[in-house]
N, C-alpha and C positions, 0 to 999 in steps of 0.2 A: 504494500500500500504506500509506502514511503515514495519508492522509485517510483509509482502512478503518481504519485501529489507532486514531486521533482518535474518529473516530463510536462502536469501541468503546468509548474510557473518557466519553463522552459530552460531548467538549470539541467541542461542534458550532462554535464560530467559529473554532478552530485548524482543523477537519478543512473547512469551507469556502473560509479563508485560503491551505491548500494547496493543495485543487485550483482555485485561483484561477490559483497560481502554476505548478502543473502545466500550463493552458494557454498560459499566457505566457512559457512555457520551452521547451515541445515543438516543437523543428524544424520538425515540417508545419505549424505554424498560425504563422510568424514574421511571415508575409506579410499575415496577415488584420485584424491590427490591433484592437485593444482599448478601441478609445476609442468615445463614443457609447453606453454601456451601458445608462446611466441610472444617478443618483446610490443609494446605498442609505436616506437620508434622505425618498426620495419613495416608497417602498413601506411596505405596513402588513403586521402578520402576519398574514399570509394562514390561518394556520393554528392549528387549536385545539389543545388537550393530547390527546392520545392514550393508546395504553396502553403496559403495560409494556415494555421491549426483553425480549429474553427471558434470564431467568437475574439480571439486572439491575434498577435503577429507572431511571423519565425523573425527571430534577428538574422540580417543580413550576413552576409559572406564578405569579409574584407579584400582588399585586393591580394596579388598571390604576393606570401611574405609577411604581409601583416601580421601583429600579435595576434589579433583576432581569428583569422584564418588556421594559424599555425594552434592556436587550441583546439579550432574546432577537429583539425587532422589527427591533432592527439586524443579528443576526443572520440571520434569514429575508430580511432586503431583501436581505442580501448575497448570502446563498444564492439569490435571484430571479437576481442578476446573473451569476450562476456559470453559473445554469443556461442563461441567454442566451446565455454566450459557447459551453457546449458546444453548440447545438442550431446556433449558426453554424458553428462547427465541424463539426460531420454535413455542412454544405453544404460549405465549404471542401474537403473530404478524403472523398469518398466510397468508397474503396480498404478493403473488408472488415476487414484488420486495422485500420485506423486507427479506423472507424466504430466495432470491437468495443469498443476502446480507451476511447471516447467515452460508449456503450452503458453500459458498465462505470461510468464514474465518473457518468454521470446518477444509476444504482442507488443508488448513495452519496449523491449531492445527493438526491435520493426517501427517502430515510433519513433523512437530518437533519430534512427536512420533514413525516416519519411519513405520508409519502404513499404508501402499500406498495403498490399496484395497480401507479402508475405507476413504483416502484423494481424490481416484479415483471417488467414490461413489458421496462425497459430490460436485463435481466440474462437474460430469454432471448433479447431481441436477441444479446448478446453470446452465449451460449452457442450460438445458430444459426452462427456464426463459429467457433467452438472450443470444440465438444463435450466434448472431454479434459480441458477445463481444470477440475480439481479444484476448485479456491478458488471460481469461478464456482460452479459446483454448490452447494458451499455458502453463499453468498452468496445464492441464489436463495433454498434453506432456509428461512437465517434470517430471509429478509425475509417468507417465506408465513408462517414461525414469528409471526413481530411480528405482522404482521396477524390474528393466532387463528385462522391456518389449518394448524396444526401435523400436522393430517392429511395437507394435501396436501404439508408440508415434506420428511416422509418417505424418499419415493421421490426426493427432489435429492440428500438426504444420506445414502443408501445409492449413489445413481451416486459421488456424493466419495470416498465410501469402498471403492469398490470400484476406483475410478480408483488411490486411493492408501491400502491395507487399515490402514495405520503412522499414519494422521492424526487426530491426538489431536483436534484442534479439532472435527473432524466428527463423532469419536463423542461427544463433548460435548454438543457441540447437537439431536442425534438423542437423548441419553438425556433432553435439557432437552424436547423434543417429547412422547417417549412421557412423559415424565411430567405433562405438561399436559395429554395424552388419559387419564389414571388409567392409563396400560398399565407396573402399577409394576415388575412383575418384566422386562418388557425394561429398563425404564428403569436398573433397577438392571445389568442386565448391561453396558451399554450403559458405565453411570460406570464398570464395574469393569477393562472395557476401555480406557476411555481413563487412568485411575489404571496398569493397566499399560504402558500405553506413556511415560507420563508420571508419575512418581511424586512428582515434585517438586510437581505440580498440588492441595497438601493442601485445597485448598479446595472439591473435587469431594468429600470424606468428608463437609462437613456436607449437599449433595445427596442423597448416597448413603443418610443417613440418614433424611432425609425421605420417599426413594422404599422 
């Protein structure tokens, strides 16, 4: 949950940093050991600027050499190595819930990397494990959301919400969809609902007034 609340505020080498340490913590995988990963100094970014997270900005890509740049390559190498140790991990621990586990935090490493097909992939892994799980559903969402597939986000974040009718986040991100399909009077319902469940959320009014 840490590394999902990271990738929210967009601090992608903290939300990598943890689930680094998520594997190197987790019981089942004590035994597998961590070494041999490959250094993060030997990988390039692999990956270009993408678009928006939704509701939100991605910080820009500096020019090549920039401090700025040269983190973000540090961070992506790291993120390469993260994603090493989960995919050993799949082998390690093949036991449903473990793999969902696993599943799950790839989504997340696929996130940081704005690689949404394969963030997509891993989060219905998980959710073929645990249908009920709310937060999954939404996660799936938001990640067909990022990719400007807001249409097909939809129907995850009406299961979220139907899983759990009270969860502010999910009508959040369902009102940030329909408003990305122009579908502005759901959209609007959509903020007025989750401003009710959450009143404290004043930052869903300047939404509301756009949709």
């Amino acid at each position: 949950a840490l590394g999902v609340a990271y990738v929210n505020e967009l601090d992608h080498e903290r939300a990598v940093e943890t689930l680094r340490g998520w594997v190197a913590n987790h019981p089942l995988y004590a035994g597998m050991g961590l070494n041999g990963t490959g250094g993060a100094e030997e990988e390039e970014d692999l990956y270009g600027a993408g678009d928006d997270v939704e509701g939100e900005d991605i910080d820009g890509i500096g020019g090549t050499g920039s401090p700025h740049n040269r983190m973000r390559s540090r961070t992506m190498a790291e993120m390469r190595d993260v994603e090493r140790l989960l995919l050993r991990a799949l082998e390690y621990d093949r036991t449903a819930d473990a793999a969902a586990d696993v599943y799950e935090a790839l989504g997340v490493v696929y996130n940081v990397s704005r690689d949404y097909d394969a963030a997509v992939s891993s989060f219905r892994r998980a959710i073929d494990v645990r249908p009920d799980d709310y937060q999954l559903r939404n996660k799936l969402g938001a990640t067909l959301a990022n990719g400007n597939r807001s249409d097909e986000a939809l129907p995850s974040y009406h299961v979220a919400i139907k899983l759990k009718p009270k969860y502010a986040r999910g009508w959040l991100n369902m009102a940030i969809a329909h408003s990305n399909m122009h579908n502005y009077e759901e959209a609007a319902r959509s903020y007025l609902q989750t401003l009710s469940l959450n009143p404290e959320a004043r930052h869903v009014w300047s939404y509301l007034r756009i949709a």
